[in-house]
MINUVO-690826 format. One record per residue (C-alpha): residue in one letter; y, z, x; residue number from 0. Coordinates in pm, whole numbers. Layout:
lumlum,Y,Z,X,midren
A,Y,Z,X,NUM
...
END
This chain:
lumlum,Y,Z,X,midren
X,476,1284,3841,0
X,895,1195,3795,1
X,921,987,3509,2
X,1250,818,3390,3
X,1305,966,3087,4
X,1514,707,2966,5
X,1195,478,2942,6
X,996,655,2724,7
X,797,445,2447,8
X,871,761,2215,9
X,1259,736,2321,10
X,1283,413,2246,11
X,1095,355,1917,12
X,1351,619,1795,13
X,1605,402,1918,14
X,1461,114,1781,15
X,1363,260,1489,16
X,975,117,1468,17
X,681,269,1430,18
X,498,454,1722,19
X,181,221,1665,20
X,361,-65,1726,21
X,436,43,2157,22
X,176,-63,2357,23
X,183,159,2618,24
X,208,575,2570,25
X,314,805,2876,26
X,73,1115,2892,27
X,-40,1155,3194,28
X,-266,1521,3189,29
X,-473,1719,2970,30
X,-222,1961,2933,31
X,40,1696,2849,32
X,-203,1529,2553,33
X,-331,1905,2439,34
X,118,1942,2395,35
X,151,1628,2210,36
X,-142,1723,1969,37
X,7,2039,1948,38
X,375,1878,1850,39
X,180,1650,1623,40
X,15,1952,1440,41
X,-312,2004,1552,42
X,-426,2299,1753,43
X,-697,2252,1982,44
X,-718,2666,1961,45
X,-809,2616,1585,46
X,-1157,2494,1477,47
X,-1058,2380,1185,48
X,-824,2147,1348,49
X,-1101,2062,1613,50
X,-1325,1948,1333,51
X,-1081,1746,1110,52
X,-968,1536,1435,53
X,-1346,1466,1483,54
X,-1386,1349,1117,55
X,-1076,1120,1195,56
X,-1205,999,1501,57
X,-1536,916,1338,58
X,-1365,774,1018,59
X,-1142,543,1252,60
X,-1427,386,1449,61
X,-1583,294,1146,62
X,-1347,117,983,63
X,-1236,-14,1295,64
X,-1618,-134,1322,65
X,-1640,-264,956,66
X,-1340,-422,867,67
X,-1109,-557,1180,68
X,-1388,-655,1477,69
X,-1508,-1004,1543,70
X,-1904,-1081,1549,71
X,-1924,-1051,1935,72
X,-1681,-734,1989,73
X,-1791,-358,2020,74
X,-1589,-84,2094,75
X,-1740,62,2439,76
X,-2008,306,2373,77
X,-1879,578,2625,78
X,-1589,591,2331,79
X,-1794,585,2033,80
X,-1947,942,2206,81
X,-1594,1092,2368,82
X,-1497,1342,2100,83
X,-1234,1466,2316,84
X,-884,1327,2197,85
X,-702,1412,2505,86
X,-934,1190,2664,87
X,-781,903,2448,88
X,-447,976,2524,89
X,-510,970,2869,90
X,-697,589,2865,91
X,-403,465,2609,92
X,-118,608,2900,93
X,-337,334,3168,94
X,-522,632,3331,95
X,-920,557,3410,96
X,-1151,210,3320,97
X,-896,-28,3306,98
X,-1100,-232,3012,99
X,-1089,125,2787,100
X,-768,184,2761,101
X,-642,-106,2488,102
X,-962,40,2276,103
X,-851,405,2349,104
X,-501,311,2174,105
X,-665,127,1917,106
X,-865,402,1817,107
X,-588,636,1830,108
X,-328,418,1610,109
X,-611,431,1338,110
X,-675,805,1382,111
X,-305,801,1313,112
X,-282,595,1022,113
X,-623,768,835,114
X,-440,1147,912,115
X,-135,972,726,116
X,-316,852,454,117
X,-335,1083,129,118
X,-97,1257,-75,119
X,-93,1626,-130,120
X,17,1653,-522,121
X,-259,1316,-571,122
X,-553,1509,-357,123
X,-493,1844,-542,124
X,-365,1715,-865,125
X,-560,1360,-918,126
X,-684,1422,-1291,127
X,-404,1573,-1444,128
X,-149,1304,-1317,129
X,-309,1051,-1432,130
X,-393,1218,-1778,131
X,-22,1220,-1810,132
X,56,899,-1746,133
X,-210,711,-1910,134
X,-183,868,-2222,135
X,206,792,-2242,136
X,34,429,-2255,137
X,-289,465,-2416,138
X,-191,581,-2765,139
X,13,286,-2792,140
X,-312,36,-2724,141
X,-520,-51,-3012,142
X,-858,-249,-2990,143
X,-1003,-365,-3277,144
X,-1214,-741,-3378,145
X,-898,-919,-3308,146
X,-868,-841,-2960,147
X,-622,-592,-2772,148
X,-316,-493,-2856,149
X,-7,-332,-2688,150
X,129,-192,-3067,151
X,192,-551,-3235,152
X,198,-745,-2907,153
X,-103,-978,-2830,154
X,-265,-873,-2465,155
X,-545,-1055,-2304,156
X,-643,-725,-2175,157
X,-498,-401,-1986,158
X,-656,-221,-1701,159
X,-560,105,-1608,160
X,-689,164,-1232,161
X,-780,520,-1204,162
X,-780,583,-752,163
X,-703,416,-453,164
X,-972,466,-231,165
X,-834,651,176,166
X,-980,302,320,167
X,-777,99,99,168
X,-457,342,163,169
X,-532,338,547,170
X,-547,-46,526,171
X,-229,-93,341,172
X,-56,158,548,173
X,-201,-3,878,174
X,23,-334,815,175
X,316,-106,687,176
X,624,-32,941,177
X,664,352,790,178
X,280,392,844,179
X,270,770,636,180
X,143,792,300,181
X,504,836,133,182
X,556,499,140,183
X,243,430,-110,184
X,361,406,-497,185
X,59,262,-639,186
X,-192,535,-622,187
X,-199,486,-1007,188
X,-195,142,-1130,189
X,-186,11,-1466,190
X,-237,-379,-1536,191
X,-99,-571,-1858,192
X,-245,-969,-1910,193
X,-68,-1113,-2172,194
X,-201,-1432,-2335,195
X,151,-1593,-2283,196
X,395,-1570,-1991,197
X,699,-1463,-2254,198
X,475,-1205,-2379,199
X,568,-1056,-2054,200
X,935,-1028,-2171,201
X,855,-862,-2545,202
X,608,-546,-2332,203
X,841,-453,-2090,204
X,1115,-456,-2402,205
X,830,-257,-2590,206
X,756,3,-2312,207
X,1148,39,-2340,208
X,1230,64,-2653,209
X,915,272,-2718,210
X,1011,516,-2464,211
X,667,462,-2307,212
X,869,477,-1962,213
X,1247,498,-1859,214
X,1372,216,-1693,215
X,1637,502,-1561,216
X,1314,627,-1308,217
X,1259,217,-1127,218
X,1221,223,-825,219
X,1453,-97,-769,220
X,1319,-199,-402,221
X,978,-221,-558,222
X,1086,-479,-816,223
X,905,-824,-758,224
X,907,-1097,-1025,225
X,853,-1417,-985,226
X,704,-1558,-1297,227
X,1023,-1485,-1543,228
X,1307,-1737,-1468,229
X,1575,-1538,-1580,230
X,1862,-1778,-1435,231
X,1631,-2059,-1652,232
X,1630,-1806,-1985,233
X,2044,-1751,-1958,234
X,2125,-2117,-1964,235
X,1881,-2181,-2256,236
X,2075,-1892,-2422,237
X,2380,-2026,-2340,238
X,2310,-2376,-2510,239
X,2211,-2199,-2826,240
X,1873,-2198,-2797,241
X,1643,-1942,-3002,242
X,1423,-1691,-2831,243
X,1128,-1898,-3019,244
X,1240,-2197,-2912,245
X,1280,-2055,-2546,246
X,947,-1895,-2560,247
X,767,-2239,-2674,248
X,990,-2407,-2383,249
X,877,-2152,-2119,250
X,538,-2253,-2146,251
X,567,-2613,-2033,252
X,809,-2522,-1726,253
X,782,-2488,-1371,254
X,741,-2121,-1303,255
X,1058,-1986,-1082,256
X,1157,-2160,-839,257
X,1245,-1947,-590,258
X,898,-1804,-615,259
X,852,-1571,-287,260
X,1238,-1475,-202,261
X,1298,-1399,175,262
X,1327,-1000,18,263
X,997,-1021,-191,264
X,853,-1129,139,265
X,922,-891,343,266
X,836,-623,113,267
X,420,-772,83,268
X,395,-1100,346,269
X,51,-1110,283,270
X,86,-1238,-94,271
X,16,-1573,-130,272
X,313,-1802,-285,273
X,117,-1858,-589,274
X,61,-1519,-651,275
X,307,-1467,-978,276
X,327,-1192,-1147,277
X,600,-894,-1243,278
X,583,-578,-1088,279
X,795,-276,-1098,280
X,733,65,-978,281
X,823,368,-1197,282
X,826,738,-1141,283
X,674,971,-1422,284
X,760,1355,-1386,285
X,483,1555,-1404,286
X,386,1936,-1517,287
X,150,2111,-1439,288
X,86,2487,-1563,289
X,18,2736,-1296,290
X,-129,3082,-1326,291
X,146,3274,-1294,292
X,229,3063,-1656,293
X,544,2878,-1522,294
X,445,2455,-1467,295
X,524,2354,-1103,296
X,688,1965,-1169,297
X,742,1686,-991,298
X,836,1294,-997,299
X,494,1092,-928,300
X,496,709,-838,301
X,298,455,-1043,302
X,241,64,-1048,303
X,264,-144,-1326,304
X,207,-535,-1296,305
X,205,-808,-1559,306
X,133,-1154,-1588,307
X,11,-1368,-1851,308
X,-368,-1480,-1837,309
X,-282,-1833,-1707,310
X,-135,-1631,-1342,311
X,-436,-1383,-1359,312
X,-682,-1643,-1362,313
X,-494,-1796,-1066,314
X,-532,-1506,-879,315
X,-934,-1553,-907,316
X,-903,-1877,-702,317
X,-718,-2062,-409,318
X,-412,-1857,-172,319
X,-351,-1617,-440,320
X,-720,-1476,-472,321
X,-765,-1133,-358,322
X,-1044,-1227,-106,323
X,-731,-1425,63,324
X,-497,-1205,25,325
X,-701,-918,195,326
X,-806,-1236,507,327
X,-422,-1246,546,328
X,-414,-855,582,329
X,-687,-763,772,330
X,-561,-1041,1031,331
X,-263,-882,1070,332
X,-392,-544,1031,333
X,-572,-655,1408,334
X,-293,-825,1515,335
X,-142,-483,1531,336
X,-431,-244,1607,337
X,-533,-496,1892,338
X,-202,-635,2054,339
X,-377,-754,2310,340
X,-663,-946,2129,341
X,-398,-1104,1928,342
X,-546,-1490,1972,343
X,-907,-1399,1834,344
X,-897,-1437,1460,345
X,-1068,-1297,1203,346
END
């Protein structure tokens, strides 16, 4: 079959520069062409191994396909659910066969893609370790006692270190995510500070600096969100000579920011809801591990840490800020894109 090769969905998302889940239509049109693209991909249909780990995708990716994107009344066709053959998938996506199986087909396939793109190496093979370094750079500067929690003299309502992020939840995020590969996750580790007051948010991230708990030096600055300090509003308060006490008693009675959600902050999480406020920067903490050979292999690992004083967190319990919203908003758009076809049928 002569195909322009100019008109390739492959050619042109490079072009484009979007992701390969987002073309509707793939262009494989034989056996031989799908068992090639597998094989360019990385799995060899030769290798068992291979064999069985697209099989535990394929399996993985109809159920969460099943149990977290598909309305009361829709099934994926049964004669799917039992084709363990990939190639047969490709196929169905390129328009070949049952008309009605082929939107499925690609459905199935952009979450087989997503779920082999969603773990990280150094946090499968290295999970305790990194986050034994990191949370004890933080937890020997925590004190609990009768009067409550404290990050070293500073009042907290209460931290929360979150130990994993579960392959569902990765696959999920990744699934509404234009990279869609596993690099572009940086909370695998999360750590969560609730202050009592919203300028208590100020005097920890000043502590974690001064304290040399982190380096601001290792931000990552395009993972900076924060829109529960006014720092415009703190600068002219500063300016007229106000104290920090007298700033810190103001700050409570103010509007929080009001340029709340930027256009940037957005873009970078569209599925937060306006009234979500909070700070949260990204930081990198290099890691060592010791190998046999007695040298440490090292390397720079990506953590999350948000704050917000108990006020916000409770907010986030309730109303368009709530997680249970927040994950409505994502899943909808999560089958917005794994269905482009079944776009006005909402979750």
């Amino acid at each position: 079959m002569n195909i322009n090769p100019w008109r390739s969905t492959s050619v042109r998302a490079a072009l484009n520069g979007s992701s390969f889940i987002d073309q509707k239509r793939m262009h494989i049109h034989t056996e031989q062409e799908a068992h090639d693209f597998l094989e360019s991909y990385g799995f060899d249909l030769e290798d068992a191994m291979d064999v069985l780990e697209l099989e535990s995708l394929r399996k993985e990716a109809i159920e969460l396909i099943q149990e977290e994107l598909l309305l009361e009344n829709e099934v994926i066709p049964d004669v799917l659910i039992q084709e363990q053959d990939i190639r047969k998938y490709l196929i169905s996506a390129s328009g070949h066969g049952e008309r009605a199986l082929a939107p499925w087909s690609a459905a199935i396939l952009r979450v087989i893609h997503t779920l082999s793109h969603s773990h990280s190496y150094l946090n499968d093979i290295y999970h305790n370790p990194i986050r034994e370094q990191i949370f004890n750079r933080f937890s020997q500067h925590i004190i609990r006692n009768d009067n409550g929690c404290f990050l070293g003299d500073i009042k907290l309502n209460e931290i929360e270190f979150r130990e994993a992020k579960s392959r569902r939840s990765v696959a999920l995020k990744l699934l509404h995510k234009a990279e869609n590969v596993s690099a572009d996750i940086f909370d695998w580790i999360g750590i969560r500070f609730i202050t009592e007051h919203r300028a208590d948010v100020l005097d920890v991230l000043a502590y974690l600096r001064m304290n040399h708990v982190i380096t601001y030096a290792n931000l990552k600055p395009s993972r900076s969100r924060n829109n529960l300090i006014d720092l415009e509003w703190i600068d002219k308060c500063l300016k007229r000579g106000m104290s920090t006490d007298e700033i810190r008693h103001e700050m409570e009675s103010i509007h929080l920011p009001q340029k709340s959600i930027s256009t940037k902050q957005a873009e970078k999480n569209p599925f937060s809801g306006v009234s979500y406020q909070s700070v949260q920067i990204t930081c990198r903490h290099r890691i060592k591990i010791r190998q046999e050979n007695g040298f440490n292999m090292s390397f720079f690992f990506p953590f999350e840490i948000q704050l917000m004083d108990r006020k916000s967190f409770l907010d986030t319990r309730e109303g368009l800020a709530s997680h249970g919203e927040y994950k409505k908003r994502q899943k909808q758009a999560i089958r917005e894109r794994v269905f482009p076809f079944f776009t006005h049928h909402k979750l």
